[in-house]
C-alpha positions in Angstrom: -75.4 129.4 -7.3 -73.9 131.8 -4.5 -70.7 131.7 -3.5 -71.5 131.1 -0.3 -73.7 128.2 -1.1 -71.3 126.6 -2.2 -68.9 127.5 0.6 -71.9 126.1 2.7 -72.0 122.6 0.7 -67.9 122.6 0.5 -68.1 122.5 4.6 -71.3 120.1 4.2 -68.9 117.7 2.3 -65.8 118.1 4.6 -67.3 117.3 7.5 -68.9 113.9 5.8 -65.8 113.2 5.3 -64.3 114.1 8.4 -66.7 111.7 9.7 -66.4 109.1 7.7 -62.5 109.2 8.3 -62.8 109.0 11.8 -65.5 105.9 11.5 -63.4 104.1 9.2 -60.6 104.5 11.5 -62.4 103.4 14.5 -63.4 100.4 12.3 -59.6 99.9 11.5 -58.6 100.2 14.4 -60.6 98.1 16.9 -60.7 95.0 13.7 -56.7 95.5 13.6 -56.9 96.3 10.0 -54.2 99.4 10.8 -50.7 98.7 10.1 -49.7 99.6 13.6 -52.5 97.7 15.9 -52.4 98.6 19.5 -56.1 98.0 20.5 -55.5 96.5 24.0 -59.0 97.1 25.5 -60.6 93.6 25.1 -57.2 91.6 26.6 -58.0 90.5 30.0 -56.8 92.8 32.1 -56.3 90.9 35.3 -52.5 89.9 35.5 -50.8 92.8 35.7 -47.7 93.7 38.3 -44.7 95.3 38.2 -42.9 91.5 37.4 -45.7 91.0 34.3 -46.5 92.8 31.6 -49.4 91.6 28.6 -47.4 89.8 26.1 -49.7 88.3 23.8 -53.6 88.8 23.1 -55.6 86.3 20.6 -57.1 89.6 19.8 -55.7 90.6 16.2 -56.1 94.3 16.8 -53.4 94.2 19.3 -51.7 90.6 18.9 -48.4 90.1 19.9 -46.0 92.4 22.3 -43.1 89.9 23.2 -41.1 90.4 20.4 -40.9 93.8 20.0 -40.6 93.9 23.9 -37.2 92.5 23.8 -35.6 93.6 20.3 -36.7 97.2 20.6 -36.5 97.4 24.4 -39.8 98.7 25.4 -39.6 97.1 28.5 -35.9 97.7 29.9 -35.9 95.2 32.7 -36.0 92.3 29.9 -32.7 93.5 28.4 -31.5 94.3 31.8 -32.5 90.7 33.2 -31.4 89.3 29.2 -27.6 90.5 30.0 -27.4 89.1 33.8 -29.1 85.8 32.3 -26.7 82.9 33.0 -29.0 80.3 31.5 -31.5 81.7 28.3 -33.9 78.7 26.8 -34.8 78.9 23.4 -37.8 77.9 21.1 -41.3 78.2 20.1 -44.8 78.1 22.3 -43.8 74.7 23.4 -41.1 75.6 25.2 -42.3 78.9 26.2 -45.1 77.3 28.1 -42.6 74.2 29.1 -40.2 76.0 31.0 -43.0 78.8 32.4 -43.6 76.5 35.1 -42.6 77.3 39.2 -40.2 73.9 39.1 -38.1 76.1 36.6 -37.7 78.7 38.7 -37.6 77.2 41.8 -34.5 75.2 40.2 -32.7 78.4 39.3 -33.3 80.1 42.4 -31.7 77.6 44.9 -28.6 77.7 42.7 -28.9 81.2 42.7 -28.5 81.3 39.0 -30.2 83.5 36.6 -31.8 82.3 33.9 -34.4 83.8 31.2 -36.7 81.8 28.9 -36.6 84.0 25.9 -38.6 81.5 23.9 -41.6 82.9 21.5 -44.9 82.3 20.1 -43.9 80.4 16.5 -41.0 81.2 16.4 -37.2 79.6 15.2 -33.8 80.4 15.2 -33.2 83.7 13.4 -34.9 86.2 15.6 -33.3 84.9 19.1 -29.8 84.7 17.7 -30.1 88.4 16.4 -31.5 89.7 19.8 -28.2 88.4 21.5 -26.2 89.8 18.9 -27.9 92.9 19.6 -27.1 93.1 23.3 -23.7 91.0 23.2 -25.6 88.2 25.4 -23.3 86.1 26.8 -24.8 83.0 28.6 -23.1 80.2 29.9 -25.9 78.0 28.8 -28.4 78.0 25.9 -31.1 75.7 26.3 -32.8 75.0 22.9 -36.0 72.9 22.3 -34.7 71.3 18.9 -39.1 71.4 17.4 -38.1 72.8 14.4 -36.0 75.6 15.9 -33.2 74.8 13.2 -35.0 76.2 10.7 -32.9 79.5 9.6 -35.9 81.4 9.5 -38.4 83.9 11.4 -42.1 84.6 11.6 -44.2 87.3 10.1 -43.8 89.4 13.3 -40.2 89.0 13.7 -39.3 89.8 10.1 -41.8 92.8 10.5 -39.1 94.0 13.4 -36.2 93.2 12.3 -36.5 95.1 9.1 -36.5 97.9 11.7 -38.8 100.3 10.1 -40.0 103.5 11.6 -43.4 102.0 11.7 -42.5 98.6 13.6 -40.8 100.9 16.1 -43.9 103.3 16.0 -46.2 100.0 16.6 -44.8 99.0 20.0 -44.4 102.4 21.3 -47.7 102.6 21.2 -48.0 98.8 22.4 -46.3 99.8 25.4 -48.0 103.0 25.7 -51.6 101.9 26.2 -50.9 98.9 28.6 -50.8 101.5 31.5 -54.0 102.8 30.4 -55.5 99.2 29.8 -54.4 98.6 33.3 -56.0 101.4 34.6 -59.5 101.0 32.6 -60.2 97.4 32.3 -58.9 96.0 35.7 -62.3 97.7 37.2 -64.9 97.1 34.8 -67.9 98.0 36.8 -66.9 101.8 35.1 -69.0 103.2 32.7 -65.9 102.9 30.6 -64.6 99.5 31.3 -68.2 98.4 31.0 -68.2 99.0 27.5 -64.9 98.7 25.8 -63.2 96.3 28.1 -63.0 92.3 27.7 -61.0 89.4 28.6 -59.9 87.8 25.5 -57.2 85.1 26.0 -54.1 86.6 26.8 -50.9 85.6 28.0 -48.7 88.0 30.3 -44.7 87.8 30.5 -42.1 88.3 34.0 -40.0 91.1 33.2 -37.3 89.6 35.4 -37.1 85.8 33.8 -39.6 85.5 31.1 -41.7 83.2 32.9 -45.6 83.4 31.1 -48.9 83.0 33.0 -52.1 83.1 31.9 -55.7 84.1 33.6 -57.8 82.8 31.4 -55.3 80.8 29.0 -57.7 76.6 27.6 -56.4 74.3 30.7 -57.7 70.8 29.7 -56.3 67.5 30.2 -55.7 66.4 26.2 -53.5 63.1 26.6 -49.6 64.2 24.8 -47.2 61.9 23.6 -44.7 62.5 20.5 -44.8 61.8 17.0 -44.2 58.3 15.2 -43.2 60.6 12.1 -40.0 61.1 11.0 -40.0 64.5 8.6 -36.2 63.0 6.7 -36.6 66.0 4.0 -36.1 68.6 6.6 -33.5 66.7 8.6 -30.1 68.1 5.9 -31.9 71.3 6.7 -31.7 71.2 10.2 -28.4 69.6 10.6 -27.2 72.5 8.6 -28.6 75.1 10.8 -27.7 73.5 14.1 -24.4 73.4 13.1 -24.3 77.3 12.4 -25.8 77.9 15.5 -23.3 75.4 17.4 -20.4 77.9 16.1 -22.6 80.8 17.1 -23.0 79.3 20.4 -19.0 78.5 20.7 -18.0 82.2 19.7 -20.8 83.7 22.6 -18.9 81.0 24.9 -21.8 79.5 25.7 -23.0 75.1 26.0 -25.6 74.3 24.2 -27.7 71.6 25.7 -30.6 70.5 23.6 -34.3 69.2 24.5 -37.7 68.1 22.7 -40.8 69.2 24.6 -43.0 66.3 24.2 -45.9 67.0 21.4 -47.5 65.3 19.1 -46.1 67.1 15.6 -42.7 66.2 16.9 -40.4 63.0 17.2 -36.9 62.8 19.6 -35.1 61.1 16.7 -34.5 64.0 15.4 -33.2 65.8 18.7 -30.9 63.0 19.2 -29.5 63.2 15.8 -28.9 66.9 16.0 -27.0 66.4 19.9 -25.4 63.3 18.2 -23.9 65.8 15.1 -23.1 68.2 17.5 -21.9 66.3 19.9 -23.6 68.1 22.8 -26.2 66.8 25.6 -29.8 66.4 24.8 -31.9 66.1 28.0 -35.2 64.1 27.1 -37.3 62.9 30.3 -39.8 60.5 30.1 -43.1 61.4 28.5 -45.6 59.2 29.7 -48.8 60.4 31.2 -48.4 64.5 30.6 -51.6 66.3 29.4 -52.0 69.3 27.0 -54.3 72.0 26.4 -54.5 71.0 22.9 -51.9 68.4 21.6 -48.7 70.5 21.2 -48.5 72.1 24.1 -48.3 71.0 27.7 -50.9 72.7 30.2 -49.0 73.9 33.3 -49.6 70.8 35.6 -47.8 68.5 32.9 -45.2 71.6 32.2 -44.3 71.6 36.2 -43.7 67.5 35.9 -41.6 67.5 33.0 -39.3 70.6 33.6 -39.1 69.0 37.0 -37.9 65.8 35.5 -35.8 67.9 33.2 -34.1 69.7 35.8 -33.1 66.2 37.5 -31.2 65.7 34.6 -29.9 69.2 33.9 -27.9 69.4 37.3 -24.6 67.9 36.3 -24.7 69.2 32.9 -25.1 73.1 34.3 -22.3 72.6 36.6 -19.5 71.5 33.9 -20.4 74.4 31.5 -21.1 77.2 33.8 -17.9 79.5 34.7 -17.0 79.8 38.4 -18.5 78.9 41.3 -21.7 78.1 41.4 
């Protein structure tokens, strides 16, 4: 054979393989099989503003932003908002969606207090606590929702960051990278390009200023919510244990704690008040009767605005003996 026949087959296979590469990464990429998975285009695209950014897409080639948002600072006006926060609110979804409600912030703004609901998707105690280490948060008030958020633990996502590799860093660079571009694309999608790689996947967006969420297209049914008759007694050492770090966590930051239970059906009260009642700090539980869910653990915003209202009614006196000065 000629050299240059095989020169001719040696460029014959590169280039198979060049393409191949580049399909398989394609592939990877847009079925979030990469290790950093920033595929925004098939989020809704619809909430965007300078308050909200996309914080979360049920799309697993792009998944979740919020995290990495606040621990790596990708979006400076959380942090910025984070250290001026007189009030933060803790917990998983549940409270996340709770306290997203315009009675919360309606409440904080006639006492012109800030607040931030730095609650996550699935999330407990360890991740929170080391993102106000980070940025020496010192809040008068920490709200927590006490559904297993004593739990000395943190989820896939947040262990991912907080082990602070070059990768997780790389990830949501490029997270916050392509939301401009997503903006630009996918909020016209009568384009040639937003015609074929834009969608509206459910997709929740987050306030920069307070941490409020909203949702375009987030399930809004009317799923009847009350709590659980179950009382889980092997995890309640566990939790006692925990609370009681985080109560001389809280102390040291010079912060109250004030405790809650958003009403859902894989949780019970009991254990809320026996956590408050070990503590020996308030635990705010309004009445549950009559709210509605999207599914049952988690309130859908017309039962979210009547019980953080309810809430609120009862948060008053509390927020005025712990916060320092006038308010």
């Amino acid at each position: 054979m000629k050299f240059y026949d095989i020169r001719k087959y040696n460029a014959l296979l590169l280039s198979g393989g060049a393409v191949v590469s580049a399909c398989l990464f394609v592939y990877a990429m847009l079925y979030g099989h990469l290790p950093a998975n920033f595929w925004v285009f098939r989020c809704d695209a619809s909430m965007y503003s300078e308050e909200y950014f996309l914080s979360y897409c049920s799309d697993k080639s792009f998944g979740s932003y919020e995290h990495g948002a606040a621990y790596f600072g990708t979006e400076p006006e959380i942090v910025a908002s984070l250290t001026t926060a007189r009030v933060v609110l803790l917990g998983n979804s549940r409270a996340l969606l709770a306290f997203s409600s315009q009675a919360t912030e309606d409440y904080f703004a006639a006492r012109n207090v800030g607040f931030f609901n730095m609650a996550f998707n699935g999330e407990a105690d360890v991740f929170p606590r080391r993102i106000i280490e980070k940025y020496d948060l010192r809040p008068d008030v920490i709200i927590v929702n006490v559904d297993y958020f004593f739990y000395d633990s943190a989820n896939i996502v947040a262990n991912k960051i907080l082990n602070n590799t070059s990768s997780a860093h790389f990830e949501y660079d490029l997270k916050a990278w392509v939301q401009p571009w997503h903006r630009l694309i996918c909020t016209n999608k009568e384009t040639l390009l937003g015609g074929l790689i834009c969608g509206g996947m459910l997709t929740q967006y987050k306030s920069r200023r307070n941490g409020r969420v909203r949702s375009p297209n987030w399930p809004n049914q009317n799923i009847a919510i009350t709590y659980s008759g179950n009382y889980p007694a092997s995890f309640v050492p566990g939790f006692l244990a925990t609370a009681r770090k985080f109560k001389r966590f809280a102390d040291k930051r010079g912060a109250c704690l004030v405790l809650t239970v958003v009403p859902s059906v894989y949780v019970t009260p009991k254990v809320g008040r026996e956590i408050a009642a070990a503590l020996k700090v308030p635990i705010i539980l309004p009445p549950a009767q009559g709210l509605t869910g999207f599914d049952v653990g988690h309130l859908n915003p017309k039962s979210a605005e009547v019980w953080s209202r309810a809430f609120f009614n009862e948060f008053g006196p509390v927020m005025d003996r712990c916060l320092k000065g006038a308010v």
